[in-house]
PLY file of the C-alpha trace (Angstrom):
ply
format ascii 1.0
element vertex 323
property float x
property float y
property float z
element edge 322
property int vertex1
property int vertex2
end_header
-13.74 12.94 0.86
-15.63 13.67 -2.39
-17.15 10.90 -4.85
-16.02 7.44 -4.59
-13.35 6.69 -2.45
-10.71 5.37 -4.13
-8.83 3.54 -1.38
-12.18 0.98 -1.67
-10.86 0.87 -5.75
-7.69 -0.70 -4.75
-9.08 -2.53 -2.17
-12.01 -3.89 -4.59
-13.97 -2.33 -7.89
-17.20 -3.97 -6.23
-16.66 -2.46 -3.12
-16.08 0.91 -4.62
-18.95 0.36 -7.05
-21.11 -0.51 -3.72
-20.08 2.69 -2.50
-20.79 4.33 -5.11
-24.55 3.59 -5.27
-25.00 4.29 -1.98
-25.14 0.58 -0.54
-25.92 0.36 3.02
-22.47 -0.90 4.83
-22.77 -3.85 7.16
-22.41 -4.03 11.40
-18.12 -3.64 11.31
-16.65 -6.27 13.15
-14.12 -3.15 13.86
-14.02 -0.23 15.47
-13.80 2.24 12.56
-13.71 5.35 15.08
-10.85 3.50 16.48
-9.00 2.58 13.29
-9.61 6.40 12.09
-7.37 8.04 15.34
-4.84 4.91 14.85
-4.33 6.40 11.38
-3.89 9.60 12.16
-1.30 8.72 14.68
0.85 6.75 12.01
0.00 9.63 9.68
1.26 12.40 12.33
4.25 10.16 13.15
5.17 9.78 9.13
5.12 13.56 8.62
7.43 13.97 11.74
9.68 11.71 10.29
9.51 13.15 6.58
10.08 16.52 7.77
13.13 14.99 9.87
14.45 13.43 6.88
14.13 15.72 3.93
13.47 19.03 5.47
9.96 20.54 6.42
10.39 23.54 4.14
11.47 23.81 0.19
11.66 26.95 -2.15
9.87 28.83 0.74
7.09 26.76 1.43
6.31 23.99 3.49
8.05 20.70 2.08
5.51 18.43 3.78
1.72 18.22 3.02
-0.75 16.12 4.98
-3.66 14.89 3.37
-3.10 16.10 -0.20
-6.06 15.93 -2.53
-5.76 13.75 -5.33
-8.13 14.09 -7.83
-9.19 11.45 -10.23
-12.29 10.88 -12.79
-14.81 10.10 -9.89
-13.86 11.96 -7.11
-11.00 12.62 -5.12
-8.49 10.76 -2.53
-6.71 12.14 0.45
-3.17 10.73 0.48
-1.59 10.76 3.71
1.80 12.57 3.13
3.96 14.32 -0.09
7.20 15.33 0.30
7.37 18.29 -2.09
11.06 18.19 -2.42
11.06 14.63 -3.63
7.15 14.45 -5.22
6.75 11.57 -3.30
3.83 10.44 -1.85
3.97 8.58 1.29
1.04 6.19 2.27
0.77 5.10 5.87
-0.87 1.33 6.66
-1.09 -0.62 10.23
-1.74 -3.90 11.37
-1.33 -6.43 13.86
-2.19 -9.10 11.41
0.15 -11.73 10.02
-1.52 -11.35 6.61
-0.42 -10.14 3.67
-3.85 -8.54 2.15
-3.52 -5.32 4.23
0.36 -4.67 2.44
-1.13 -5.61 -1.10
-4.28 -3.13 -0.39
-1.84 -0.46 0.72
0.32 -1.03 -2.40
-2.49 -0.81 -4.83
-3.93 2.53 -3.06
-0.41 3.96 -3.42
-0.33 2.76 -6.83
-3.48 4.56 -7.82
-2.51 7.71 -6.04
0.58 8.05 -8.02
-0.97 7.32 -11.40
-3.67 9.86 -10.66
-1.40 12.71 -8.84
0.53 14.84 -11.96
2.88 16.11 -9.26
4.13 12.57 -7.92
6.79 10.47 -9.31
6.69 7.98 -6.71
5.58 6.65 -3.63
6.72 4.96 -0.37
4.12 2.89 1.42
5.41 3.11 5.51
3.85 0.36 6.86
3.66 -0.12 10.90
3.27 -3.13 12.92
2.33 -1.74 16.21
3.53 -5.08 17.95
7.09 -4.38 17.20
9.03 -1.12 17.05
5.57 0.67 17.02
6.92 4.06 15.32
9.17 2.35 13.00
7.76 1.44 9.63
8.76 -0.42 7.13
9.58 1.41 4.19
8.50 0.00 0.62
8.83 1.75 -2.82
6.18 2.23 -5.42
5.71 3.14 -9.06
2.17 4.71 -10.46
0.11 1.94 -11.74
0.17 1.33 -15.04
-2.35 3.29 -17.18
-4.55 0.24 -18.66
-4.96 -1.20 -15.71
-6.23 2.03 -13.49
-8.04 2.60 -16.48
-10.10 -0.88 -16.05
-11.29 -0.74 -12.66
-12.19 3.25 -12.85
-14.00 1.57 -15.95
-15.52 -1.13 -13.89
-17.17 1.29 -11.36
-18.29 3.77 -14.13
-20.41 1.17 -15.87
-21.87 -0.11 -12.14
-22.73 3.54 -11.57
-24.32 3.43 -14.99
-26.84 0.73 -14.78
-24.85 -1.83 -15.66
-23.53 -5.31 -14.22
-21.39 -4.75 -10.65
-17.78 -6.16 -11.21
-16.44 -9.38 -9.92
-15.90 -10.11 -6.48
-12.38 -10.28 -5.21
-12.64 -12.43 -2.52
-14.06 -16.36 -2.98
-15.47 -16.68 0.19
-17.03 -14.00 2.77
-14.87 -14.77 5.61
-12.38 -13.12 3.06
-14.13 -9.56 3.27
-12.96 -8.57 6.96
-9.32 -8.71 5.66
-10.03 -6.10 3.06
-11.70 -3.79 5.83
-15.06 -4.45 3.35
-18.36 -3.08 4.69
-20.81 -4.57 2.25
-19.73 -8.47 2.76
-23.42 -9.02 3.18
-24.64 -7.61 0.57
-21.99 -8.70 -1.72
-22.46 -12.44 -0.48
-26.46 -12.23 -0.33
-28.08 -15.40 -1.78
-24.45 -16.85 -2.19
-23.87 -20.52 -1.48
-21.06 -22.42 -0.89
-20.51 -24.74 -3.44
-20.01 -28.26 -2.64
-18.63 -30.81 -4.89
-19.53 -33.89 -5.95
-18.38 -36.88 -4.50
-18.79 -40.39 -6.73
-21.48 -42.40 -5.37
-19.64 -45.74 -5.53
-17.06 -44.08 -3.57
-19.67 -43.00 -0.85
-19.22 -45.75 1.64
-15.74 -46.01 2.01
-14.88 -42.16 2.31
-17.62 -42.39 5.05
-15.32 -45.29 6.73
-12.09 -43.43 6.33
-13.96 -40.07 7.60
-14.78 -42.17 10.93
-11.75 -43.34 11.48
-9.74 -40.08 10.52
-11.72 -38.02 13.32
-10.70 -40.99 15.58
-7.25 -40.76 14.75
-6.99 -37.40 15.16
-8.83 -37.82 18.80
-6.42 -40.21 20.19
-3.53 -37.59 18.63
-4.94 -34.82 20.46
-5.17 -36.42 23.41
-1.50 -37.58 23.28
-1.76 -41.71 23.91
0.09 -44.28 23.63
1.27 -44.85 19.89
0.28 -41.16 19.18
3.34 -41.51 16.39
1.58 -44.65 15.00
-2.19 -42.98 15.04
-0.35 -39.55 12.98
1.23 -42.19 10.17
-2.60 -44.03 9.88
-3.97 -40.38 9.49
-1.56 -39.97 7.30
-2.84 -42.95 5.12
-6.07 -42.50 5.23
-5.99 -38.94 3.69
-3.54 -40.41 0.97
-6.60 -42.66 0.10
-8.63 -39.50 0.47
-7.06 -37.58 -2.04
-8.13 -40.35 -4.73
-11.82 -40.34 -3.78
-12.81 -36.68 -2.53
-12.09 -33.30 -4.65
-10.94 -30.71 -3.96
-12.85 -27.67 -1.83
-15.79 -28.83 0.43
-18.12 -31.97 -0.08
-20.44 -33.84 1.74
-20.76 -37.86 2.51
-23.68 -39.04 5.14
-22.79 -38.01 8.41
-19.75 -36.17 7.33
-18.60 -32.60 5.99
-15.16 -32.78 4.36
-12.82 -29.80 3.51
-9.73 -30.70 1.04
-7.67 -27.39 1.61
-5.01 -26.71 -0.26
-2.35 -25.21 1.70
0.44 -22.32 -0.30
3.81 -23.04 -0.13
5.54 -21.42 2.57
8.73 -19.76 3.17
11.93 -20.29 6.08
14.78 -17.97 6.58
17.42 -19.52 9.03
18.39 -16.01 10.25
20.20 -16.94 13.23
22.88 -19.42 10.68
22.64 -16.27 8.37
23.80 -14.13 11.10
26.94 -16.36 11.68
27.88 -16.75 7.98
27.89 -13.12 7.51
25.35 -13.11 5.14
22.65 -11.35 7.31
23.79 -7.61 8.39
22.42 -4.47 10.23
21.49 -3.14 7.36
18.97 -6.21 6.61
17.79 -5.52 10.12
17.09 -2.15 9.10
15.03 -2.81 6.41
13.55 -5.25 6.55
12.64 -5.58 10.83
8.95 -5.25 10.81
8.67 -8.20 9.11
10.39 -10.40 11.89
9.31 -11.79 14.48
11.61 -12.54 17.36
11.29 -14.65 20.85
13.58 -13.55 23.35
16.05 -15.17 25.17
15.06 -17.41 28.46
16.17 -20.01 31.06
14.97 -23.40 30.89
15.83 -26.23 33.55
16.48 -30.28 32.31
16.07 -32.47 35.72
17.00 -35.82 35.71
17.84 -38.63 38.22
21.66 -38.27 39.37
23.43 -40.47 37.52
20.66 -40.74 34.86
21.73 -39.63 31.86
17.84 -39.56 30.34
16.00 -36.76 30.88
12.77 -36.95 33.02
11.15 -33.60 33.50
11.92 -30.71 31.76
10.44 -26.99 32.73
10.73 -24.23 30.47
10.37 -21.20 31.43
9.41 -19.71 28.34
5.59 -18.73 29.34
6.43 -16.24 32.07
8.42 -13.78 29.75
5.38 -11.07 28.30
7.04 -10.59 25.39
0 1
1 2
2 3
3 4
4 5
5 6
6 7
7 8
8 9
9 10
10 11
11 12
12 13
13 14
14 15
15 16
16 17
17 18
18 19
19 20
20 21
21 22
22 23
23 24
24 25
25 26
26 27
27 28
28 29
29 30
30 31
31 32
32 33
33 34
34 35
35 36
36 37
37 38
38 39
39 40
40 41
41 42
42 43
43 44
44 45
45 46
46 47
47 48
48 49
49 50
50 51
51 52
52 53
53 54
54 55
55 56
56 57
57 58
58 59
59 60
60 61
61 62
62 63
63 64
64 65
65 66
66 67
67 68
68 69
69 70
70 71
71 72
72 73
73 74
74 75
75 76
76 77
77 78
78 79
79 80
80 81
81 82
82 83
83 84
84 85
85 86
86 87
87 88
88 89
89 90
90 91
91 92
92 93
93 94
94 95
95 96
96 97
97 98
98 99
99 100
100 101
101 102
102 103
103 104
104 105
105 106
106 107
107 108
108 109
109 110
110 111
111 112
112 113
113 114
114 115
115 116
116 117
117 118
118 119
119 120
120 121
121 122
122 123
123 124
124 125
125 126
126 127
127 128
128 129
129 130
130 131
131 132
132 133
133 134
134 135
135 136
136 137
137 138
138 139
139 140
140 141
141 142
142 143
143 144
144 145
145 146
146 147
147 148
148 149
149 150
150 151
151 152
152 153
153 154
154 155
155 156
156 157
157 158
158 159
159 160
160 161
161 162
162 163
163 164
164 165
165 166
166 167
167 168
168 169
169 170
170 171
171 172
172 173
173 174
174 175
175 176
176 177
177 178
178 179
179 180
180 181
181 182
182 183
183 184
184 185
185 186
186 187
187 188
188 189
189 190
190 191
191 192
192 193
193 194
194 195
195 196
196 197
197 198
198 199
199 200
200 201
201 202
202 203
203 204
204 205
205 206
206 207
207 208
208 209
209 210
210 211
211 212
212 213
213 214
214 215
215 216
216 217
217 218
218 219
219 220
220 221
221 222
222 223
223 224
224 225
225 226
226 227
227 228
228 229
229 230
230 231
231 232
232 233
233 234
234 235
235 236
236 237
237 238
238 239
239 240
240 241
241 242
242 243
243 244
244 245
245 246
246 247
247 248
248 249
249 250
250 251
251 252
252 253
253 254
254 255
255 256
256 257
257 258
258 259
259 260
260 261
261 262
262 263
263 264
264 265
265 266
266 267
267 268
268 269
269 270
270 271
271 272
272 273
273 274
274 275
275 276
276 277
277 278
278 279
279 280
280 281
281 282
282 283
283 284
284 285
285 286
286 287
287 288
288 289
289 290
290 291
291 292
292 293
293 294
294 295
295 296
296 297
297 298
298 299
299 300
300 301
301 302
302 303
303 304
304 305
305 306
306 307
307 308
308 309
309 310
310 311
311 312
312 313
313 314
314 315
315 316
316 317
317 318
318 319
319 320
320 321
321 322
C-alpha cells in the first residue's frame, strides 16, 4: 500500500495527514495482526460469494478481482473486491460492536474508492457481524462521493503534508479514537484538556446539596430498598432542579464532578406485532438480518402458594441458554 492510505481519509483527514508525516502510531488496544487475517477471511468469503452470484469469469477473463488498486492523487488504495461484469466494487467491514462508526467509516472508504476508480460505477459495502450468521453480510449500496467533497479532505492532507495547519479532529473526546481504529489518539489529544464549564457561584451550594443527595438516591436504588420507586421519582427531581443550575457537558462543584449528558434519540421496531400484521416479511429478514438481534425462546416457571393467586417466586430460566 503506496502513499497515504486512504481508508485513514474516510476514517479521518487528521489521521491520514498523521500518516502521512510519518507520526509514530500509539500501543493498539487491538490486535491489528488479528484484525488483518479476520479481513481477509470476510474478503475471501465475499469473492466466493461474488463469483457465486455473478459469475467468476466475463469476456474471457476473470470477473472477480481481489484487492484492486485504486489510484488517487496521493497514493493508492486496495479495495477488497470488483466485480468486472457489474464495475462494482465491493468493500468488506466486521464488527462485533453495536456502534454505528465502523458502518459510516466503511461507507465513506467505499465512497472514496468509487469516486477515485474510473472503472466503477458503484459499490456495495458487505458488512459482517460475526455474532450472527457469521458469513452472511449485510448488503448496502453506494454511490462515488461527490467530487467537492473528496476534493476537500485530499485538500486537507495536501496542505498538512505541505507545512501547513493539520485538519480538525473528528472525534470530541479521545475515548472516541478506538472506534475509528485511530492509532495516533495520543498524539492527536497531546496537551488536550477537557473542558469544564462554569457553574454560577451563587448556585454553588445548593448543586453541592442536590449532588449529595442524588448519589444517595441512587445508592438506596441500587441496592433495591424499601420505597426504591419513591427514591427513583426524588432522583428524578433533583436532576429537574439540576438542569436549571448546571450546563451542559462536565463541571465541577466542591467535592463533586458532574456530567450533564445528553442522550440521542433512539429508535423501537415492534417486530414481533409487525410479523402478525403482515407488515414484516422474509424478504425484510433477508435484508436487513444483521442488524437484529434476537433472544431465543425459553421456559420459565411462576410458583405460587396453592390457592394463591399472587405470585411469590418466579425462576427464569433464561441465563442457562448460551445464546
Amino acid at each position: 500500500m503506496d502513499g497515504v492510505r486512504l481508508s485513514q481519509l474516510a476514517k479521518c483527514s487528521r489521521m491520514a495527514a498523521y500518516g502521512a508525516l510519518g507520526t509514530l502510531t500509539d500501543e493498539l488496544p487491538y490486535d491489528p495482526e488479528e484484525s488483518w487475517f479476520r479481513g481477509k477471511v470476510y474478503e475471501a468469503v465475499a469473492a466466493l460469494r461474488a463469483g457465486s452470484e455473478w459469475g467468476t469469469e466475463y469476456d474471457g477473463q476473470p470477473n472477480i478481482e481481489r484487492q484492486r488498486v485504486v489510484p488517487w492523487p496521493l497514493g493508492e488504495g486496495h479495495a477488497d473486491v470488483f466485480v468486472r461484469s457489474e464495475r462494482l466494487l465491493i468493500e468488506c467491514k466486521s464488527s462485533v460492536s453495536d456502534s454505528d462508526i465502523p458502518l459510516v467509516d466503511g461507507m465513506r472508504q467505499l465512497q472514496l474508492y468509487v469516486h477515485f476508480d474510473p472503472e466503477a460505477v458503484a459499490g456495495e459495502l458487505w458488512f459482517f457481524d460475526p455474532r450472527k450468521g457469521a458469513f452472511k453480510p449485510l448488503r448496502i449500496r453506494a454511490e462515488a462521493m461527490d467530487v467537492a467533497t473528496a476534493e476537500r479532505l485530499v485538500d486537507n492532507v495536501r496542505q498538512a503534508m505541505d507545512g501547513g495547519d493539520l485538519p480538525p479532529r473528528v472525534c470530541s473526546h479521545p475515548k472516541m479514537g478506538p472506534e475509528h481504529l485511530c492509532p495516533f489518539v495520543e498524539t492527536c489529544f497531546d496537551g488536550w484538556v477537557e473542558p469544564v464549564a462554569r457553574i454560577e457561584r451563587d448556585a454553588e451550594s445548593e448543586v453541592e446539596a442536590l449532588a449529595m443527595e442524588w448519589l444517595d438516591l441512587k445508592l438506596r436504588e441500587t441496592e433495591k430498598l424499601t420505597n426504591a420507586k419513591g427514591y427513583h421519582e426524588r432522583r428524578k427531581e433533583v436532576e429537574e432542579r439540576l438542569r436549571a443550575l448546571v450546563p451542559a457537558g462536565k463541571s465541577e462543584v466542591e467535592g463533586y464532578t458532574l456530567n450533564r449528558i445528553q442522550v440521542g434519540e433512539s429508535y423501537s421496531l415492534p417486530l414481533k406485532k409487525a410479523m402478525s400484521m403482515g407488515l414484516w416479511t422474509d424478504a425484510h429478514n433477508e435484508q436487513f438480518g444483521q442488524l437484529i438481534s434476537r433472544r431465543k425462546g425459553h421456559e420459565r416457571f411462576q410458583i405460587a402458594p396453592t390457592g394463591d393467586d399472587e405470585t411469590v417466586a418466579e425462576v427464569d430460566d433464561a441465563g442457562d441458554v448460551p445464546f
